[in-house]
C-alpha positions, 0 to 999 in steps of 0.5 A: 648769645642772641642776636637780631637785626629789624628795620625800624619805621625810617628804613633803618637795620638795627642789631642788637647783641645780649647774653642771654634770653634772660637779659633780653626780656629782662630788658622788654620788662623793666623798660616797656621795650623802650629800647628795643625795637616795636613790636610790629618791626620785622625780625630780617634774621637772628641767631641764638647760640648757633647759626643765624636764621632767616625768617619769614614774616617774623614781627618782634612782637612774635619773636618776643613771645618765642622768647618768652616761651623758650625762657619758661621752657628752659626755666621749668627743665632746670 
């Protein structure tokens, strides 16, 4: 399970849940990332299948590459 929370342009914390990488970036790809959070939001802390983490300076845009990465990665070992 992945979890993030941003701050969108107006000052808001959004969290957002899905069940896996797959589905998060199937969601980016299909739809543009119209649901989703700008890439130039910053990613305040996110959690995949473990403890949540705080990061410094993380834009989504980044973290959304580190997903992609992951994906591939996993995708490649299996």
């Amino acid at each position: 399970m992945i979890t993030f929370t941003t701050i969108n342009c107006n000052g808001d914390t959004i969290e957002r849940t899905f069940n896996s990488i797959a589905a998060i970036l199937k969601d980016y790809w299909d739809e543009e990332g119209t649901t989703l959070p700008s890439s130039d939001d910053p990613v305040l802390n996110y959690r995949l299948n473990g403890p949540s983490i705080t990061p410094t300076n993380l834009s989504f845009g980044t973290f959304i590459q580190s997903l992609e990465c992951q994906y591939w990665h996993d995708l490649v070992l299996d």
